[in-house]
C-alpha positions as a printed Julia matrix, in Angstrom:
263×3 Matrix{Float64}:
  69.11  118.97  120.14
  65.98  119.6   122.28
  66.23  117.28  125.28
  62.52  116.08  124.79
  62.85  115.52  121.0
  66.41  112.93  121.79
  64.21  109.89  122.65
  62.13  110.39  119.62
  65.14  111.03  117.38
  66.77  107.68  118.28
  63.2   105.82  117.91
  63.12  107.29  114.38
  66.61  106.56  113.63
  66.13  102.91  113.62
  63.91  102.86  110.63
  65.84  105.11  108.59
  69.07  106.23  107.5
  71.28  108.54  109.59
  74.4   110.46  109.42
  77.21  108.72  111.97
  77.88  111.49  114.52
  81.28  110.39  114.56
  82.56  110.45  110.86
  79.47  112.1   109.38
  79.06  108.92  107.09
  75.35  107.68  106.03
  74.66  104.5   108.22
  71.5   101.84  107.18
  72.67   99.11  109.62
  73.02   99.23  113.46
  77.05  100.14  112.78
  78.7   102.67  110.99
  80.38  100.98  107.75
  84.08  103.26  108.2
  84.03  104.06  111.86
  82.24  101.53  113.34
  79.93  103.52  115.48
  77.02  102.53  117.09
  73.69  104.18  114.71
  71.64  104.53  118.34
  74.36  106.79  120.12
  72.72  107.68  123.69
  72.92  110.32  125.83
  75.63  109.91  128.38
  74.05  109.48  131.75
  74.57  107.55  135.2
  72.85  104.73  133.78
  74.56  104.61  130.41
  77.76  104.66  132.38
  77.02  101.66  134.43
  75.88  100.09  131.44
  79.53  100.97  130.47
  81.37   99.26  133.18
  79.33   95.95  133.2
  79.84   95.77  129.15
  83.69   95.58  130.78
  83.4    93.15  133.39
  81.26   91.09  131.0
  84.01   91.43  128.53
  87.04   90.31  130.63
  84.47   87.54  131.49
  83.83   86.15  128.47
  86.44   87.32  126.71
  89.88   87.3   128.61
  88.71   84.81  131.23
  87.51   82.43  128.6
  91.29   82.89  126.96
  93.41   81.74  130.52
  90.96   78.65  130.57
  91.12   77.49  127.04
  95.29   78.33  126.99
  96.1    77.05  129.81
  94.39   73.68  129.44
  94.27   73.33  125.27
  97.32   76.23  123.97
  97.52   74.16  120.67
  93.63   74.61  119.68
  93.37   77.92  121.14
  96.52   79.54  119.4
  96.02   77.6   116.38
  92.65   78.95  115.85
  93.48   82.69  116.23
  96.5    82.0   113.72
  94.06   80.9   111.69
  91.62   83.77  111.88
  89.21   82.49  114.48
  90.14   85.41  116.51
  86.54   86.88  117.63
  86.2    84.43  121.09
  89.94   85.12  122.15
  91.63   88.27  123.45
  94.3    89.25  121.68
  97.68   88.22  122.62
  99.24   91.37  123.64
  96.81   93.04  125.77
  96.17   89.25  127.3
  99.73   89.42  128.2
 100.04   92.96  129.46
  97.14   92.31  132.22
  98.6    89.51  133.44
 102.36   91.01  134.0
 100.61   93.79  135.46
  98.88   91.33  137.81
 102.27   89.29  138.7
 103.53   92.74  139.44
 100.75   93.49  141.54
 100.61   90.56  143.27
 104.52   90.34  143.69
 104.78   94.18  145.26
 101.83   94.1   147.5
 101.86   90.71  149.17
 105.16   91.05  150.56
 104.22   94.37  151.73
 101.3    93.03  153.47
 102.52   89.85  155.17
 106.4    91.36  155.76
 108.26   88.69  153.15
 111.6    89.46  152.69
 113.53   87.65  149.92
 115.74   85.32  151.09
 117.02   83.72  147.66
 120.28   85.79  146.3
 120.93   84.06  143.17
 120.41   80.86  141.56
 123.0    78.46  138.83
 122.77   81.2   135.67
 123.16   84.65  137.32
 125.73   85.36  139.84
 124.47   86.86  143.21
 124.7    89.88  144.5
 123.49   93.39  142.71
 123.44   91.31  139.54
 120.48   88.78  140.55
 118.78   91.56  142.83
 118.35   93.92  139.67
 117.17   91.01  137.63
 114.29   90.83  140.04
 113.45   94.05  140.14
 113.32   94.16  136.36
 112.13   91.04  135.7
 109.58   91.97  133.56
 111.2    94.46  131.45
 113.87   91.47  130.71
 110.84   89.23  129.64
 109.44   91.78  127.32
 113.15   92.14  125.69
 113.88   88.53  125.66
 110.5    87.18  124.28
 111.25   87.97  120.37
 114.65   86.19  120.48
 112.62   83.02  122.59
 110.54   83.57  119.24
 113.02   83.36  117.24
 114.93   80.28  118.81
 111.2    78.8   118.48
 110.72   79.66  114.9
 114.77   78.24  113.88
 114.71   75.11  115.76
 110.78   73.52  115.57
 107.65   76.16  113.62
 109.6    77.09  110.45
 107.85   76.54  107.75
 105.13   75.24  109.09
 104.6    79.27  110.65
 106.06   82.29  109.83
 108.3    84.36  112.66
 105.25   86.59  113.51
 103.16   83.65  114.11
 105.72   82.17  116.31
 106.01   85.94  118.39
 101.69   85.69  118.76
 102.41   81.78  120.41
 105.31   82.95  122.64
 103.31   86.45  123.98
 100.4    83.89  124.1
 102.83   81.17  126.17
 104.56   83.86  128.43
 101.15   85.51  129.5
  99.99   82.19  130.72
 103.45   81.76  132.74
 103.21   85.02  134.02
  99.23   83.86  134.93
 100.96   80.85  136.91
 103.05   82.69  138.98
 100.43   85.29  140.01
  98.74   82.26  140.77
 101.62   80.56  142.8
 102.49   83.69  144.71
  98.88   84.43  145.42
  97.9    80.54  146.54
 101.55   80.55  148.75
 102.06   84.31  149.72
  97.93   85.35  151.35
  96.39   81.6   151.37
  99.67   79.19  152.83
 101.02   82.81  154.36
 104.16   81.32  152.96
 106.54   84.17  151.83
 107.62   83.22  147.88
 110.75   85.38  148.04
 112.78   82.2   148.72
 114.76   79.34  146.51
 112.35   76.66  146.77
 109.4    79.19  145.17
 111.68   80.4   142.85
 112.61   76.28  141.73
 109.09   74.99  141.89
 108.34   77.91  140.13
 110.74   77.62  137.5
 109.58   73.58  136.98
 106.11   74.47  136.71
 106.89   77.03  134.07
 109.02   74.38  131.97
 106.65   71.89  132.06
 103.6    73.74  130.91
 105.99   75.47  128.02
 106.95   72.15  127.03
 103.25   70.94  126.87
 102.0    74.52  125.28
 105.06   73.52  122.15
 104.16   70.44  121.85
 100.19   70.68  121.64
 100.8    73.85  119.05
 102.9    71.65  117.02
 101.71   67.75  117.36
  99.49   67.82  113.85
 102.04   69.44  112.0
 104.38   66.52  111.25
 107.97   68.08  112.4
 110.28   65.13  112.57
 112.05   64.83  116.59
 109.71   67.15  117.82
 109.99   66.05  121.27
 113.61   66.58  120.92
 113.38   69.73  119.31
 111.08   70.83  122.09
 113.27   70.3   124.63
 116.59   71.86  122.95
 114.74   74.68  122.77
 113.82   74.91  126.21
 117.23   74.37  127.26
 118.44   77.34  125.07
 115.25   79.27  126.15
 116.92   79.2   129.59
 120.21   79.92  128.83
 118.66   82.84  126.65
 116.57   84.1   129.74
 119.08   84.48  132.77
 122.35   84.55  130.61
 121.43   87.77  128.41
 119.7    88.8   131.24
 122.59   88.56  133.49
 124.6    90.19  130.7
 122.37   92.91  130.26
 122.56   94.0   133.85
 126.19   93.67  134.19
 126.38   95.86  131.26
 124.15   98.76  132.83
 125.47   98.29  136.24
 129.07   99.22  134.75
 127.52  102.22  132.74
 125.23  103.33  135.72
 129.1   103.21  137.7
């Protein structure tokens, strides 16, 4: 297409029907019906590329930002809206998660790097020390991603069933362990550049671990107040306790299991 005529095409284009140069479909509105593609498709140019990255930043802003706040301070309205279709405000659960594990991971590689922390803690009550704990950190988050759909499933046995079916339950745990994964970021950020505290020690690793158990407690039992499940603060809390054994003991078994293969 001549490069003079483009500007007139798309001014035309908006007052009549077009053919989506994407799927070749007729599109009336400002979308494509079957592809979804923009009807005004512009030429690519520096300034439609900017235009590009602040649509992104705006995104994350309204979108994924907006997410952390609402979870972190209302997890029952939030999740229980996007299980029940208001999904359009929220990002969705998986991606929310994977940006914030890639943050911890971030964080948790290059602030040690910076300010010289070594890690000091060896072990703790549930995993033995040694090469067993010090692969567990290393793969922490490999562990998590493993271990979240049996959490799920301990959280769908013992409180959500029938109130929500087992996928449900797997959205409000990748939902939950995004937001822990958020905290710790947090933590080691706060302590590691701002207290220039190293967080590769027992006491980070405790307060850490209370933190994370209280807000889980609190994200359970907002989810689940309105629904009328009988005990539920005792329900809560034996699944916590069964969360943890879940999390370092099959972890811990795990390891010991691919340490004696990788031997």
């Amino acid at each position: 297409m001549d490069n003079d005529f483009f500007p007139v095409f798309l001014y035309l284009s908006n007052f009549m029907s077009v053919t989506c140069l994407n799927c070749k479909a007729e599109i009336q509105h400002r979308f494509c019906p079957y592809c979804g593609q923009k009807k005004d498709v512009k030429r690519l140019t520096w300034h439609s590329l900017l235009a590009e990255i602040a649509h992104f930043f705006s995104h994350i802003e309204h979108g994924f930002l907006n997410t952390c706040y609402q979870l972190l301070i209302r997890p029952g309205k939030t999740i229980n809206e996007y299980l029940e279709g208001r999904r359009q405000k929220y990002h969705k659960p998986v991606g929310f998660y994977l940006i914030w594990v890639a943050l911890f991971i971030l964080t948790g590689t290059l602030i040690p790097n910076w300010m010289n922390y070594k890690r000091t803690v060896k072990s703790n009550l549930l995993i033995p020390a040694g090469e067993t704990w010090n692969y567990f950190m290393e793969h922490r988050n490999v562990f998590e991603l493993l271990l979240i759909p049996m959490i799920a499933l301990l959280v769908w046995l013992i409180i959500s069933r029938p109130k929500k079916n087992y996928i449900e339950t797997l959205v409000l745990n990748i939902y939950a362990f995004g937001i822990l994964n958020m905290l710790v970021t947090l933590e080691q950020t706060i302590v590691g550049l701002l207290f220039r505290t190293s967080f590769l020690t027992a006491w980070f690793e405790t307060q850490s671990a209370i933190i994370s158990v209280c807000w889980f407690f609190f994200c359970l039992f907002d989810v689940f107040k309105n629904e009328g499940i009988r005990f539920l603060l005792v329900r809560i809390l034996i699944t916590i306790f069964f969360s943890l054994i879940i999390w370092y003991k099959v972890s811990a078994m795990i390891v010991e299991l691919i340490l004696k293969i990788g031997h």
